[in-house]
C-alpha positions, 0 to 999 in steps of 0.5 A, spaced: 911 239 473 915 245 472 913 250 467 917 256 465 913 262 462 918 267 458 916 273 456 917 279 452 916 286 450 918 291 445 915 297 442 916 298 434 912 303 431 908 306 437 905 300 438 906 295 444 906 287 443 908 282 447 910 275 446 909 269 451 912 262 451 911 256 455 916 251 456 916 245 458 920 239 461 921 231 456 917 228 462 911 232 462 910 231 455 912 224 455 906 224 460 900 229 457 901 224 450 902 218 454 909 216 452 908 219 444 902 214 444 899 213 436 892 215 438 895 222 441 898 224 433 895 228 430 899 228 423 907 231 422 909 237 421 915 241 419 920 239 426 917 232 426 910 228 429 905 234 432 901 230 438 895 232 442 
């Protein structure tokens, strides 16, 4: 399982804010909801079905 960390920092009014994302590969989140199994869908959001 590959997973990608970006990160981010910037300065904006004296205060330092970081942001981080994750990134992962079709595969693995074919895998972590079992290939988009129904009983993983927790509703629909504006992209599309959100699963858990």
């Amino acid at each position: 399982m590959k997973i990608t960390i970006f990160t981010s920092k910037f300065e904006d009014e004296g205060e330092i804010t970081s942001i981080e994302t994750l990134k992962y590969n079709f595969g693995t989140i074919e895998i972590a909801t079992d290939n988009f199994a129904d009983s993983n869908k927790l509703g629909k959001g504006g992209f599309g079905a959100v699963y858990q």
